[in-house]
C-alpha positions in Angstrom: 52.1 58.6 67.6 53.7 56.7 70.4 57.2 56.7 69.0 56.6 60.5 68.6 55.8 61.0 72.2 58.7 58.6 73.3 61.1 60.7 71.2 59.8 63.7 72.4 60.1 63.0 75.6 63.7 61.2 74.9 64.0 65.3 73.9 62.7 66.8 76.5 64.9 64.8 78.9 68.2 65.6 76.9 67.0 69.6 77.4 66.2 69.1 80.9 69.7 67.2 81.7 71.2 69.8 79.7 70.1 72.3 82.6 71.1 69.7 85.5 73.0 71.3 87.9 73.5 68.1 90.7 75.6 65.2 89.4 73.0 62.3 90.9 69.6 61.6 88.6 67.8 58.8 89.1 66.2 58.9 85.7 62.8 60.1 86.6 62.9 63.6 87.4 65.9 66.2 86.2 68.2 67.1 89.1 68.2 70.6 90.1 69.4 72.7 92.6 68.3 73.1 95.6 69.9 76.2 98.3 68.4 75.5 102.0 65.6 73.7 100.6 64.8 75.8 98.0 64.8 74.7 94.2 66.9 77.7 92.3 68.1 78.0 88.9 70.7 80.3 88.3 73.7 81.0 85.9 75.8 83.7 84.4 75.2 84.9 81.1 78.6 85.9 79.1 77.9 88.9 76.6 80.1 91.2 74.3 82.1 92.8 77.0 82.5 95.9 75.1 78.5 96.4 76.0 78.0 99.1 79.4 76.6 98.2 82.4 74.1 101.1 81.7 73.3 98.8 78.0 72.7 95.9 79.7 70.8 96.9 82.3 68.1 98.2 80.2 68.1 95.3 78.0 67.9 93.4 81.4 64.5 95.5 82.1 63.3 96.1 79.1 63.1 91.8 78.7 61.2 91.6 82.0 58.8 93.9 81.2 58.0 92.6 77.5 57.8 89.1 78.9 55.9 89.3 82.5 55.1 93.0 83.6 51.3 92.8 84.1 48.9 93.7 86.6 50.0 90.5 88.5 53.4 90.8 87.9 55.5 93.9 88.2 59.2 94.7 89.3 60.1 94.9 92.8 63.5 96.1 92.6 64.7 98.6 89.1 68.1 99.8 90.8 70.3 101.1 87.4 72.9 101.5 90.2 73.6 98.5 91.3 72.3 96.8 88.2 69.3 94.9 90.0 66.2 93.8 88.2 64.0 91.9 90.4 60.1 90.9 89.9 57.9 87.7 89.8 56.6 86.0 87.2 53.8 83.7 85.9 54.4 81.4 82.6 50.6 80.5 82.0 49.6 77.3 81.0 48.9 77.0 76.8 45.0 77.5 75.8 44.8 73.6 75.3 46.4 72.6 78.6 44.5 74.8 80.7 42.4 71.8 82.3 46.0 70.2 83.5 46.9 70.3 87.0 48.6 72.6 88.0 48.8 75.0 85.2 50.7 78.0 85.8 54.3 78.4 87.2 54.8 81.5 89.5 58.4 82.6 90.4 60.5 85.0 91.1 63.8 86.1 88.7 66.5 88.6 89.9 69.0 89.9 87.0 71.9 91.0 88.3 74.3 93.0 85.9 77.8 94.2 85.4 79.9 94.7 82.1 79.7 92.0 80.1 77.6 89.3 82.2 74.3 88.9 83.5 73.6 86.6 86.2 70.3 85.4 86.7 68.4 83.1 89.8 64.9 82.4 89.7 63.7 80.9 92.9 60.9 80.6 94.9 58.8 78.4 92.1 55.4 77.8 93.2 51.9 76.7 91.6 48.3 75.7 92.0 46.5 72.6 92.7 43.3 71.1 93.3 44.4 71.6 97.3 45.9 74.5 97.3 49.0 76.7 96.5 52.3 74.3 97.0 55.8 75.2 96.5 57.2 72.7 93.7 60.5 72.4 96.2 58.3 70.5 98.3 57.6 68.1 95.5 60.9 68.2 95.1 62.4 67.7 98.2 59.8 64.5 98.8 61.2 62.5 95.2 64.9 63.3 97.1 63.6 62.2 100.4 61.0 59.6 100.2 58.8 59.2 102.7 56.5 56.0 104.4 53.3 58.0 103.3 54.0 60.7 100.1 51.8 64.0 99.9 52.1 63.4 95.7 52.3 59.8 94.1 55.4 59.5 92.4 54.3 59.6 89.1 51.9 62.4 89.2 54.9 64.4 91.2 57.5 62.9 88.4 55.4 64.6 85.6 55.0 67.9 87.1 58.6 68.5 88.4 59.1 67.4 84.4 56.2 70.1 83.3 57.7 72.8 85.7 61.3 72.5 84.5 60.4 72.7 81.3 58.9 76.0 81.2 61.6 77.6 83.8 64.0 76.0 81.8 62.7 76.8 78.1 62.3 80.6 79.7 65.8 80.3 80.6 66.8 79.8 77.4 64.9 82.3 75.7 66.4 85.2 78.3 70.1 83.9 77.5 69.1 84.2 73.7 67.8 87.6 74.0 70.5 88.7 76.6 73.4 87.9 74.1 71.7 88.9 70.9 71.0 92.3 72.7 72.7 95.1 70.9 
């Protein structure tokens, strides 16, 4: 059991690096990017450049609203002009990790689109605690710039930056898979 968890997270830590977007990682916690404090994930997604604008753009929409359009969640920009699809989102915590802390990731993904490439940036990552809500850039910013007397201990912030990338990043992957299989 514990060489299964080492190698999953041996794993995990491959799949994380593999979305690193800063060249300096201590070990403990993937790097990611930070813009004016901010942790942000973003990236362009090459398709079939043969594929409209008009195409893509509804494939664009049509993946935010089978993946987080609820009553919670809902677009805030759907501009088939420009090619913006903007809304927040909320990957849930499984059924039997429900009792973890924090649980849930809420963010916020734009989708920009032009012929033949999407570029995405999710931003403004937050969750839930037993104090309150807390941005996870805080976290974040706190492992880059440690301090005399830390709001998280290290390795309680070490596994949820791990937990949070995780599901932004396994979402990631799932959007570039369905944007390039896309017809």
């Amino acid at each position: 059991m514990k060489m299964l968890l080492f190698f999953s997270l041996l794993l995990l830590g491959g799949v994380t690096n593999l979305y690193s977007q800063n060249p300096k990682n201590d070990g403990a916690v993937p790097q990611m990017t930070l813009k004016e404090h901010k942790i942000v994930y973003s990236a362009k997604i090459s398709v079939d450049s043969s594929r409209d604008k008009a195409t893509l753009f509804v494939n664009a929409e049509e993946w935010y609203k089978k993946n987080f359009e609820t009553a919670d969640n809902t677009l805030i920009i759907d501009n088939s002009g420009d090619g913006t699809v903007s809304g927040t989102g909320i990957i849930h915590t499984k059924k039997h990790d429900q009792k973890a802390d924090p649980g849930d990731v809420f963010f916020t993904i734009d989708i920009q689109v032009v012929r033949g490439m999407y570029t995405y940036m999710v931003h403004d990552i937050y969750g839930f605690n037993k104090t309150g809500k807390f941005y996870y850039s805080d976290m974040y910013n706190e492992e880059q710039y440690p301090t005399d007397k830390p709001i998280w201990p290290g390795p309680y912030r070490h596994s949820i930056l791990n937990d949070m990338n995780g599901k932004i990043t396994g979402m990631i992957a799932e959007l570039k898979r369905e944007m390039k299989s896309q017809k």
